[in-house]
TORLOLUM-763415 format. One record per residue (C-alpha): residue number from 1; residue in one letter; z negated, x negated, y negated. Coordinates in steps of 0.1 Angstrom, whole numbers, plus 5000, padded with zeros to 4 digits. Layout:
<pts>
PT resi resn    z    x    y
PT  NUM    A    Z    X    Y
...
</pts>
This chain:
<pts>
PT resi resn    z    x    y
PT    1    X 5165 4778 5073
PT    2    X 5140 4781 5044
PT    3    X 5132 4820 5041
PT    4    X 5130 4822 5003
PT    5    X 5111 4857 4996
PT    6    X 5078 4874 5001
PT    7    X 5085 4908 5000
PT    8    X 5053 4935 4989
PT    9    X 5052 4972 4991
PT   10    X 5034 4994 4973
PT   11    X 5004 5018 4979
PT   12    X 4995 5052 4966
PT   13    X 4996 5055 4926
PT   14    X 5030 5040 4922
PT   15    X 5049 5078 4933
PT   16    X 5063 5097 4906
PT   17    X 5089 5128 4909
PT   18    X 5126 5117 4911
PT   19    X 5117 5078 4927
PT   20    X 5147 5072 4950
PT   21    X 5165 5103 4937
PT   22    X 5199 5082 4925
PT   23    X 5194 5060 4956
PT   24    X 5202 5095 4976
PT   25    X 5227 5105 4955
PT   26    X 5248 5073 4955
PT   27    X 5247 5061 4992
PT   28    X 5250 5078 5026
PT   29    X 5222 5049 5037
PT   30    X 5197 5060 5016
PT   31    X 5204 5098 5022
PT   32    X 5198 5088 5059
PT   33    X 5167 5071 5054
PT   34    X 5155 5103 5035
PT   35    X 5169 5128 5060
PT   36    X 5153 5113 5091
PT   37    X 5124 5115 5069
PT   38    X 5126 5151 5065
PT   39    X 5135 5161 5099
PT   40    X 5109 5138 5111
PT   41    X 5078 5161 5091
PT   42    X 5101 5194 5097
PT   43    X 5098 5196 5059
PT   44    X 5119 5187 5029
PT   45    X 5098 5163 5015
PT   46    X 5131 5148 4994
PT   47    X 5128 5184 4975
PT   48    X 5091 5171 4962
PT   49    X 5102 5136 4954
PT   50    X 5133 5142 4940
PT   51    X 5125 5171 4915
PT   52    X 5088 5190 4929
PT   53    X 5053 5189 4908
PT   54    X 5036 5158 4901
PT   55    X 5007 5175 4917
PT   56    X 5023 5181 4948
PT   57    X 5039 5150 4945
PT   58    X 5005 5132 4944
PT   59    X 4989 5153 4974
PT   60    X 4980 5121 4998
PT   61    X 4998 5135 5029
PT   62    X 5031 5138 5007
PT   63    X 5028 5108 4987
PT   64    X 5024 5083 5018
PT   65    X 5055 5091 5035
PT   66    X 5073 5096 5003
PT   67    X 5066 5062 4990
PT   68    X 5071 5049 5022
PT   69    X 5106 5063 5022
PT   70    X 5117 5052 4992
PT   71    X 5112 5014 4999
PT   72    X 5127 5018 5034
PT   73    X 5158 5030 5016
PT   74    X 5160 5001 4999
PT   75    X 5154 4978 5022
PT   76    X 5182 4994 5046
PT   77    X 5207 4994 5016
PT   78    X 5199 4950 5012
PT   79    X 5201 4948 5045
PT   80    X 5238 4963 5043
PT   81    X 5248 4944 5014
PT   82    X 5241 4910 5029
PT   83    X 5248 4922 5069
PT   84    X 5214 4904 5079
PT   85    X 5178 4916 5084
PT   86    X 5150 4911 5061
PT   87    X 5134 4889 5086
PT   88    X 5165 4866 5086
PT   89    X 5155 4858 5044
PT   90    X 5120 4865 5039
PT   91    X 5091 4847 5053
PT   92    X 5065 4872 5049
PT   93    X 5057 4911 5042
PT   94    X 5026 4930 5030
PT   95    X 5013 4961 5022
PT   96    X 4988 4977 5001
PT   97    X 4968 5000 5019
PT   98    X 4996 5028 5030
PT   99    X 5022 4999 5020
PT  100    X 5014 4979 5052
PT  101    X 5028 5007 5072
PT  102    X 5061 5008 5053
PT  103    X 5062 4966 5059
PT  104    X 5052 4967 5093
PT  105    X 5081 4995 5092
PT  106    X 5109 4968 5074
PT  107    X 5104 4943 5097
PT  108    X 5112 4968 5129
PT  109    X 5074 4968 5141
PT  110    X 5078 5009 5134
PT  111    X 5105 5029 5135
PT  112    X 5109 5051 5107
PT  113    X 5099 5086 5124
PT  114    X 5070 5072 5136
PT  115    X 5055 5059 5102
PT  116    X 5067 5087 5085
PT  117    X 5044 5107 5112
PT  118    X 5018 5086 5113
PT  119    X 5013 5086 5073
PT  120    X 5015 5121 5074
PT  121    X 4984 5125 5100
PT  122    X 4967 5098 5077
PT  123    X 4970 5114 5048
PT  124    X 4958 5148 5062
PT  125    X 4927 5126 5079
PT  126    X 4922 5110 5050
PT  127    X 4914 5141 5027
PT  128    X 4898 5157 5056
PT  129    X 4874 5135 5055
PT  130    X 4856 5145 5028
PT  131    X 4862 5179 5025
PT  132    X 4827 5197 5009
PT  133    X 4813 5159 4998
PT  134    X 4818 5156 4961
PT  135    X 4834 5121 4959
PT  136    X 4846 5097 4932
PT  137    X 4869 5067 4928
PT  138    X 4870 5041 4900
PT  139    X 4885 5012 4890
PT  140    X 4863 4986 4877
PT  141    X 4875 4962 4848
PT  142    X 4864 4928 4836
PT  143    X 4833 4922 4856
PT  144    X 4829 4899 4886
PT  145    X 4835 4909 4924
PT  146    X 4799 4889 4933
PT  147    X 4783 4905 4907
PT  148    X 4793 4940 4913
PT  149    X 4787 4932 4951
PT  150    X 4752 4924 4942
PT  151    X 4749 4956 4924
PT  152    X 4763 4973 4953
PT  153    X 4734 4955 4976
PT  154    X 4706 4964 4950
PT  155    X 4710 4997 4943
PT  156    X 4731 5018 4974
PT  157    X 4705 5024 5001
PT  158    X 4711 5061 5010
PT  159    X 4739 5079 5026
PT  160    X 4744 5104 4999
PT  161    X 4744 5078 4973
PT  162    X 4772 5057 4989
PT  163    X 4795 5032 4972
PT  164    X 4813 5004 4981
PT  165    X 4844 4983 4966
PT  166    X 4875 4998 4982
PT  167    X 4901 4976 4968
PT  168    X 4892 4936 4954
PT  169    X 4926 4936 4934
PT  170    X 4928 4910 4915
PT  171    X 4901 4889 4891
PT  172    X 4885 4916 4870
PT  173    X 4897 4948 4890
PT  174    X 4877 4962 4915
PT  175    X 4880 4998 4931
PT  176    X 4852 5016 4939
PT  177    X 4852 5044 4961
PT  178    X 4820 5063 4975
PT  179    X 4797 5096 4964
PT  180    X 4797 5111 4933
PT  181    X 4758 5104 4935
PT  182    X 4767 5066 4945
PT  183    X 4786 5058 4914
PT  184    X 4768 5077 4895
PT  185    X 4741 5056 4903
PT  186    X 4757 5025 4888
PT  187    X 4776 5033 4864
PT  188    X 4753 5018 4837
PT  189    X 4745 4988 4855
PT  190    X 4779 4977 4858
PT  191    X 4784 4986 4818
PT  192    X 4751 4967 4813
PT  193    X 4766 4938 4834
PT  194    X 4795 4933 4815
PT  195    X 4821 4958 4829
PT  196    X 4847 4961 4800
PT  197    X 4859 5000 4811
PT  198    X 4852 5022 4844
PT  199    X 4882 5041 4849
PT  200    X 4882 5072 4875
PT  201    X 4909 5072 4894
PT  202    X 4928 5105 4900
PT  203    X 4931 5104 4939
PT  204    X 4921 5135 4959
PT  205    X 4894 5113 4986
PT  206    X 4873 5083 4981
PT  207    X 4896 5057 5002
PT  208    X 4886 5022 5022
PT  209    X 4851 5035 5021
PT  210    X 4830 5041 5052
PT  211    X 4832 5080 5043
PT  212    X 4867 5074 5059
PT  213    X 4848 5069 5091
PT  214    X 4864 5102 5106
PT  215    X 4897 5098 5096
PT  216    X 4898 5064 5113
PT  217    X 4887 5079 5146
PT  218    X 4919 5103 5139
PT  219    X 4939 5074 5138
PT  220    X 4929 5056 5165
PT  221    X 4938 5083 5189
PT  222    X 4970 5086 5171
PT  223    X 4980 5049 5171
PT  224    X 4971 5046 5207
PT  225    X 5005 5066 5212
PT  226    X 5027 5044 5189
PT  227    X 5046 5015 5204
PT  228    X 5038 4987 5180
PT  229    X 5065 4956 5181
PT  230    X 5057 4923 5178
PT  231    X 5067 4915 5136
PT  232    X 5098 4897 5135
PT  233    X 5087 4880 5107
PT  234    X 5049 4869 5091
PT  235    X 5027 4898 5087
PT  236    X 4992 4895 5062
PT  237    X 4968 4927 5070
PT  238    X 4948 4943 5043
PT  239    X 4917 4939 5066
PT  240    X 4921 4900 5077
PT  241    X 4941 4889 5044
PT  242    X 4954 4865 5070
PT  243    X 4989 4864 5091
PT  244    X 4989 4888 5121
PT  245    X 5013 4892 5147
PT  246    X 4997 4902 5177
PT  247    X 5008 4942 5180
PT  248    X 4969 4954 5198
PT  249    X 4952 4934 5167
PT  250    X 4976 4946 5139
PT  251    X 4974 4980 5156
PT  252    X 4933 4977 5157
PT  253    X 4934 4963 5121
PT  254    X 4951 4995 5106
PT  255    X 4923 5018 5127
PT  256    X 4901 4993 5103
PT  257    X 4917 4996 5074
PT  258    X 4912 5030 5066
PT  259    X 4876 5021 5062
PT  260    X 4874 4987 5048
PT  261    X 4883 4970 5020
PT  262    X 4920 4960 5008
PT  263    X 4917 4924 5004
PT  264    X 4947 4924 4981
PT  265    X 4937 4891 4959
PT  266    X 4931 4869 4992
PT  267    X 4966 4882 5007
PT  268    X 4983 4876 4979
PT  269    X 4961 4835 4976
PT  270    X 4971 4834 5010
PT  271    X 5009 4830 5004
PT  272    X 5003 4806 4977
PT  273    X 5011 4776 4988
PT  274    X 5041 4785 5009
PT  275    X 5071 4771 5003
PT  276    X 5088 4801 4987
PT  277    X 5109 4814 4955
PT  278    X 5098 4849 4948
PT  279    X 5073 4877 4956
PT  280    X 5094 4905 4953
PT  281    X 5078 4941 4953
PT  282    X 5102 4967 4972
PT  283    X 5097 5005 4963
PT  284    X 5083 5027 4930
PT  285    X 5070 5010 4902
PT  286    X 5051 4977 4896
PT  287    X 5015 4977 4900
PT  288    X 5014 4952 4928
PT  289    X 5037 4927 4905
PT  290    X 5012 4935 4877
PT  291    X 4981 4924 4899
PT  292    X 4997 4896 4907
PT  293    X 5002 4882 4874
PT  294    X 4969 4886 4870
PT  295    X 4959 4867 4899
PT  296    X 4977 4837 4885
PT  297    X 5004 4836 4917
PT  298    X 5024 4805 4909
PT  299    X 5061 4823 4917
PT  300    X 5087 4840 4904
PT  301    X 5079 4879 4908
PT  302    X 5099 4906 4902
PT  303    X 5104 4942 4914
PT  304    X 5132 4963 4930
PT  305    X 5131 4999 4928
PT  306    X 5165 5015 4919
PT  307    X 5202 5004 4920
PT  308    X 5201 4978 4892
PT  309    X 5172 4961 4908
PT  310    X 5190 4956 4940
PT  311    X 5224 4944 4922
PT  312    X 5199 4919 4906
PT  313    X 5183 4909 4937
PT  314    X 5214 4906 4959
PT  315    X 5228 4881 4932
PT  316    X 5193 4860 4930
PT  317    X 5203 4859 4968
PT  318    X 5234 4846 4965
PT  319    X 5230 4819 4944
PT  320    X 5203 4804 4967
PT  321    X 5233 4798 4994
</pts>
């Protein structure tokens, strides 16, 4: 049977307070999803999403697990509609950066208390990281990857002036995450070079960046207690852009990935000539369906991220049968 879908999750940015709220509200699947959420971080994170401050909201050790919640509840309420698994209709999943967790999570490699846990600790590791370094993220706009990498090579030599591209989303966005000092450093190269804007990102550390260095250690330690299945469908890393499905690489790969860059534009080239209908982005918002347009994907596209989305998908569904 041809698998039709590509399904994407999203990373952090895409949270806002009250994503998932009516999902809770209107099934007892999606109020489970949440609830083992909650009970798994002994908090009411659902109190945050559902109606707490954006700023709260936006803390990294909340915003992981929340997002990661969200799209879980949606996958669990497809997979109740149509009485199959994801892995039965869609050929491959990906992530970007915390979004490989929640995919890994849809296709039954993690259970859901574990990646709610794990996203927790790598949150917390995460910001930890950084603590007393001033730090600074950006997005860059309009100027080429090789030619920022060449700035990167002339110009960063010192510790304490640090950058390096985070994120290579799509043509003409790059993320930059390093020292204030590193960016700083470049700024009017890159404007000089052609960069249309430089946009700082509001994000509490400087992710994919080697200053992640100690948070990656954390989660090492903490992975090397998670039971990691074998996908039960096609699985692109972040780290590899390439299909993984060996659990000790994937599980090595995310240890990676909180240092290196997110290789979203070569995952997303990667799936390009498969033999699929749609790229389908599951959870809050559409920034990965956004990138993707811009990285001239040659598929349908479309998101799903509240009850009309999934009444619109499950019919898309059925008329492939």
């Amino acid at each position: 049977m041809i698998k039709p879908f590509v399904f994407i999750f999203p990373g952090q940015g895409s949270q806002k307070v009250g994503m998932g709220k009516t999902l809770y509200e209107n099934s007892k699947i999606a109020q489970q999803v949440f609830d083992e959420v909650d009970d798994s971080l002994n908090q009411k994170l659902t109190s945050i999403i559902f109606e707490g401050k954006e700023e709260d909201l936006k803390k990294t050790s909340n915003a992981q697990p929340a997002l990661m919640a969200v799209s879980i509840a949606i996958i669990r309420l497809i997979e109740d509609e149509l009485g199959k698994k994801i892995s039965d209709f869609v050929e491959v999943v990906l992530g970007h950066s915390l979004g490989e967790y929640t995919a890994l999570c849809a296709i039954n490699s993690i259970d859901l208390k574990s990646t709610a846990r794990i996203l927790r600790t790598r949150g917390n590791a995460m910001q930890d990281s950084v603590k007393g370094i001033q730090t600074r993220m950006v997005a860059v706009i309009g100027l080429d990857i090789k030619k920022i990498e060449d700035i990167l090579k002339k110009n960063i030599t010192k510790d304490e002036n640090l950058c390096e591209i985070a994120n290579d989303n799509c043509p003409g966005q790059v993320i930059l995450s390093g020292t204030k000092k590193g960016l700083e450093l470049i700024n009017d190269e890159l404007k000089d070079s052609g960069a249309r804007s430089i946009i700082d990102l509001n994000v509490s550390a400087p992710f994919h960046c080697s200053l992640m260095n100690p948070a990656s250690e954390i989660m090492a330690k903490t992975l090397a207690k998670i039971d990691i299945k074998k996908p039960d469908t096609n699985f692109i890393s972040n780290v590899s852009a390439d299909f993984e499905n060996d659990p000790k690489k994937i599980k090595k790969l995310l240890v990676d990935q909180v240092y290196s860059r997110v290789k979203w534009r070569e995952s997303i080239n990667r799936i390009s000539d498969l033999n699929i209908k749609s790229v389908i982005e599951i959870g809050s918002g559409k920034v990965l369906t956004g990138l993707n347009k811009r990285i001239g994907l040659q598929k349908d596209y479309s998101n799903v991220s509240d009850a009309l989305d999934i009444n619109r998908f499950l019919q898309d569904y059925k008329s492939l049968l």
